[in-house]
C-alpha positions as CSV (number, residue, x, y, z in Angstrom):
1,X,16.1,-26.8,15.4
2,X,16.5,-23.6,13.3
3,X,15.2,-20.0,14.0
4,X,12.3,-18.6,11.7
5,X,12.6,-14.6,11.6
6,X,10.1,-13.1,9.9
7,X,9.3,-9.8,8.7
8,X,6.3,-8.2,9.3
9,X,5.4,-5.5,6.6
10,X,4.0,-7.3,3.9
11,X,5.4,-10.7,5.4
12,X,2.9,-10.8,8.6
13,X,0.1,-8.3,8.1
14,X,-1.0,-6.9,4.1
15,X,0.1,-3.4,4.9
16,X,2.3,-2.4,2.2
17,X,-0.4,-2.7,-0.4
18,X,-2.9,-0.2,1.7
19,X,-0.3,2.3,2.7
20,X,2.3,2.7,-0.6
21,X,-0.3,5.5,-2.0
22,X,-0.4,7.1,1.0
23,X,3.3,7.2,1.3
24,X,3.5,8.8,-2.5
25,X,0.5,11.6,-1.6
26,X,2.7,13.1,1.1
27,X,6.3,12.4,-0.5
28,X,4.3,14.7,-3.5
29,X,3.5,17.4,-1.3
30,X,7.0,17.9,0.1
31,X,7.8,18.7,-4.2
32,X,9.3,15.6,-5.2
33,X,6.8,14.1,-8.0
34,X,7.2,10.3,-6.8
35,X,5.8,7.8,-8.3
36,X,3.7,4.6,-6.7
37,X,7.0,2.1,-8.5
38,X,9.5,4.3,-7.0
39,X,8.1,4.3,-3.4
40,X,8.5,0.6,-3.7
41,X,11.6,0.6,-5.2
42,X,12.8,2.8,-2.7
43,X,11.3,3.0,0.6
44,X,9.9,-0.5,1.2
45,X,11.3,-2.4,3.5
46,X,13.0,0.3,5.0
47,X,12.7,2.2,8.5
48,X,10.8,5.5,8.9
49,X,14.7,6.9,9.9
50,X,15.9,5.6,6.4
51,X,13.1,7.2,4.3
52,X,13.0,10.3,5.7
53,X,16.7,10.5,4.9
54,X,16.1,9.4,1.6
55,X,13.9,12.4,0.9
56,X,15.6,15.2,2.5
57,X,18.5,14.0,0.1
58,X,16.0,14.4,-2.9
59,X,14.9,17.6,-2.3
60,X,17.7,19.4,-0.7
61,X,16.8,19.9,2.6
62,X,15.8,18.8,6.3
63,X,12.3,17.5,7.2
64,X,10.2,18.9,9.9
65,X,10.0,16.6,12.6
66,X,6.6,15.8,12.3
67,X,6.3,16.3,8.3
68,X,4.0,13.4,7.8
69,X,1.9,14.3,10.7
70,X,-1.2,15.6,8.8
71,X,-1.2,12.1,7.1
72,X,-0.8,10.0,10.8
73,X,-5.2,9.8,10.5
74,X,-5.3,8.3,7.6
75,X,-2.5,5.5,7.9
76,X,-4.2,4.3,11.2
77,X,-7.8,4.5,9.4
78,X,-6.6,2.3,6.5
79,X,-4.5,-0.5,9.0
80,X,-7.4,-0.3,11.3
81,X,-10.2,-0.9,8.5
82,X,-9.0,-2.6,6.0
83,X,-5.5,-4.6,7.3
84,X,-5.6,-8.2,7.0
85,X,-3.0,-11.0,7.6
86,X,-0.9,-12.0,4.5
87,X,-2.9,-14.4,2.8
88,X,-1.8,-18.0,3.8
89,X,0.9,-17.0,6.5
90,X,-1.3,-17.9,9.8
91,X,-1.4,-21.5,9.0
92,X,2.4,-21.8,7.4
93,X,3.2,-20.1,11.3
94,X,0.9,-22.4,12.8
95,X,2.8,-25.3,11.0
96,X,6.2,-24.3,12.1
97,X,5.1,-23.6,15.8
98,X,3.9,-27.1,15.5
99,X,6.9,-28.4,14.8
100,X,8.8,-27.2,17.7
101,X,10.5,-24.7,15.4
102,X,11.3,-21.2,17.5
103,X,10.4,-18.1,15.8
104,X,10.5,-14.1,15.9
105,X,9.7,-10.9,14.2
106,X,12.6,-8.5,12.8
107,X,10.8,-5.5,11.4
108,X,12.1,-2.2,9.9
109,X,8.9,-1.0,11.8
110,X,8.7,0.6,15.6
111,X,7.2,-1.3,18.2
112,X,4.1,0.7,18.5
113,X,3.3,0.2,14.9
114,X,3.8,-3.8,15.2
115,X,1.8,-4.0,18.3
116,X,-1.3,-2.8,16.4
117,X,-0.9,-4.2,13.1
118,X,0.4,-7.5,14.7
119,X,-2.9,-7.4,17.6
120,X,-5.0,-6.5,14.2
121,X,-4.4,-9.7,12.9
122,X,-4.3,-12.3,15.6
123,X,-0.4,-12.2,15.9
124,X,0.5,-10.2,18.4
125,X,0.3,-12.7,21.5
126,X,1.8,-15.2,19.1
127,X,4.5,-13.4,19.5
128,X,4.7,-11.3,22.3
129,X,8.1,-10.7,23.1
130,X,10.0,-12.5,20.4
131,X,9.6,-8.8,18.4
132,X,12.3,-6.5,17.6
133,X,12.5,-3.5,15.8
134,X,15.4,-1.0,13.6
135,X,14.6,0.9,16.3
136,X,16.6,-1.3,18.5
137,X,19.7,-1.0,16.8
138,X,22.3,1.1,15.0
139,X,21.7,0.3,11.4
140,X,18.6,-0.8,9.9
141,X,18.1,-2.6,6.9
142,X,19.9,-3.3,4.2
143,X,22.7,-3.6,7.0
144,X,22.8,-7.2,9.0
145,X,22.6,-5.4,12.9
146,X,18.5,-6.4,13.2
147,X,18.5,-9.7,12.2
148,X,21.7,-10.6,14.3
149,X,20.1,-8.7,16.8
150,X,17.4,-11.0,16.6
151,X,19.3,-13.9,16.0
152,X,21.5,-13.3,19.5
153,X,18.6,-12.3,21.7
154,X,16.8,-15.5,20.7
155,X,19.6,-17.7,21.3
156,X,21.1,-19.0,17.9
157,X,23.5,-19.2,15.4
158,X,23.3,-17.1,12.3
159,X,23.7,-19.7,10.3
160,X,20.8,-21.6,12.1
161,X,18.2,-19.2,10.8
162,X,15.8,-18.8,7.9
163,X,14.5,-14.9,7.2
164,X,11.7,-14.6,5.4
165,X,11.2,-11.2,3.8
166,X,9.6,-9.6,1.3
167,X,11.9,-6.7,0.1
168,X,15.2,-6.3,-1.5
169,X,16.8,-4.5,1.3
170,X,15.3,-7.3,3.9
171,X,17.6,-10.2,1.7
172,X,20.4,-8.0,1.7
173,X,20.2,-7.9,5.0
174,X,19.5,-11.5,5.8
175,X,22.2,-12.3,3.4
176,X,24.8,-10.0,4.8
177,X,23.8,-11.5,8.4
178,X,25.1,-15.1,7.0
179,X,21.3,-16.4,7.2
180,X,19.3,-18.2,4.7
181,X,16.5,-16.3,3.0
182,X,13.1,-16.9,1.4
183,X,11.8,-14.2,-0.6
184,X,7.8,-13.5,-0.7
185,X,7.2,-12.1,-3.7
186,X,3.1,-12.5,-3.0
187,X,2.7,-8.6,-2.6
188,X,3.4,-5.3,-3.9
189,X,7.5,-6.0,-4.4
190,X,8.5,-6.8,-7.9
191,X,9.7,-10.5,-7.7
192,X,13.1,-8.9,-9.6
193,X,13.9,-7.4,-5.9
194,X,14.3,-10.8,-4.6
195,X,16.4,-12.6,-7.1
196,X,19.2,-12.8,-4.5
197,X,17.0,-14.9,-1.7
198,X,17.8,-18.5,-1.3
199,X,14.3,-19.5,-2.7
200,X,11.4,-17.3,-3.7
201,X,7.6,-18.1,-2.9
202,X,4.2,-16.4,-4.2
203,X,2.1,-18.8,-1.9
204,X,2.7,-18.6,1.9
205,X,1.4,-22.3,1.9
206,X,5.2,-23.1,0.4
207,X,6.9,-21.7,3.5
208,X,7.0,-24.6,5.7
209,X,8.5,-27.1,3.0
210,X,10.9,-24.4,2.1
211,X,12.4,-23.9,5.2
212,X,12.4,-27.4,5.7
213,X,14.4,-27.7,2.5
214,X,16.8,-25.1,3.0
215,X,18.1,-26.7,6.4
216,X,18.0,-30.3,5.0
217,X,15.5,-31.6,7.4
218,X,12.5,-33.7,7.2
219,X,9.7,-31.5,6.0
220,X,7.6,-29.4,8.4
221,X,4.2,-30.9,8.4
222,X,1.9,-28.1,7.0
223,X,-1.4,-30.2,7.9
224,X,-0.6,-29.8,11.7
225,X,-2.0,-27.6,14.2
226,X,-1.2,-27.1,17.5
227,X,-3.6,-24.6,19.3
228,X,-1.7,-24.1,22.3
229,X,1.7,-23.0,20.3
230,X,-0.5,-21.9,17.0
231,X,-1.5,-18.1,17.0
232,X,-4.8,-17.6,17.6
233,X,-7.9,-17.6,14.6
């Protein structure tokens, strides 16, 4: 049986869409006139680390350590009000779990972040303790070290698992880990920045036969539950 690593931004939980403005109201306060397609472009996907890098490069200079810290409020307002799952994604993981097929999380995002968004949404006992983070390793995305990471602490082969991401630096990773990759281009990404994934969805209700296809085996069967694998409603 194959490995399902998911991301979580966008892949999980419909965050990117509520924070993206955010993110381009306090990149414009530090000087540098971002735009909302930029932000995309260039942060998402990405770990806190790697953006802040990417701005001090821009404007010429080092970040306070807590530079986004007046903004901290609103991020958890927005993900606490208004953050839903991904639209379709609790039944495509329900119809892999009922399969027998193992899964994880592999998120540019720290584990206090995905412990709220993930509980937010019904996911988090789902997968409780099958999470990892870029926090846990050297280099985070677009480099492979998460998803092997991933991919060694849950017991298999690289070439055994299927990432599903929805960013361009998320299938360059995936790719450069040696793992098959379906892009979700059902959010805020472009569906340009994931012309180099194996297959590319808009409807998470394609996932299960797609990572069915991709490993040549019988189709999942997306009808099925099983509540006692399943996450919860």
């Amino acid at each position: 049986m194959p490995l399902v690593i998911f991301d979580c931004d966008g892949v999980l939980v419909d965050s990117e869409r509520l924070v993206v403005d955010i993110d381009v109201l306090a990149v414009r306060e530090l000087g540098w006139e971002i735009t909302r397609e930029e932000v995309i472009e260039l942060f998402v996907g990405k770990s806190e680390a790697d953006m802040r890098r990417e701005i001090e490069e821009h404007i010429g200079h080092a970040l306070s350590a807590d530079w986004d810290a007046a903004w901290h409020a609103e991020y958890r307002r927005v993900l606490d009000e208004e953050l839903q799952p991904v639209p379709g994604v609790i039944d495509a993981v329900r119809a892999i779990a009922a399969d027998g097929v193992a899964s994880c999380v592999a998120s540019s995002g720290s584990h206090e972040k995905m412990s709220r968004t993930l509980a937010k949404v019904g996911l988090w006992d789902f997968f409780a303790g099958r999470i990892f983070s870029a926090a846990d390793v050297a280099h985070g995305k677009p480099a492979p070290d998460l998803f092997l990471h991933a991919a060694e602490r849950m017991g298999f082969r690289a070439a055994d698992c299927v990432v599903v991401e929805d960013s361009r630096y998320g299938v360059s990773a995936a790719t450069a880990a040696g793992m098959a990759v379906v892009g979700y281009a059902g959010g805020i990404t472009p569906r340009h920045h994931l012309d180099a994934a194996d297959r590319v969805i808009t409807d998470m209700s394609e996932l299960p036969g797609v990572v069915s296809h991709l490993l040549g085996e019988p189709p999942l069967s997306s009808g099925r539950t099983d509540p006692g694998r399943g996450p919860a409603d």
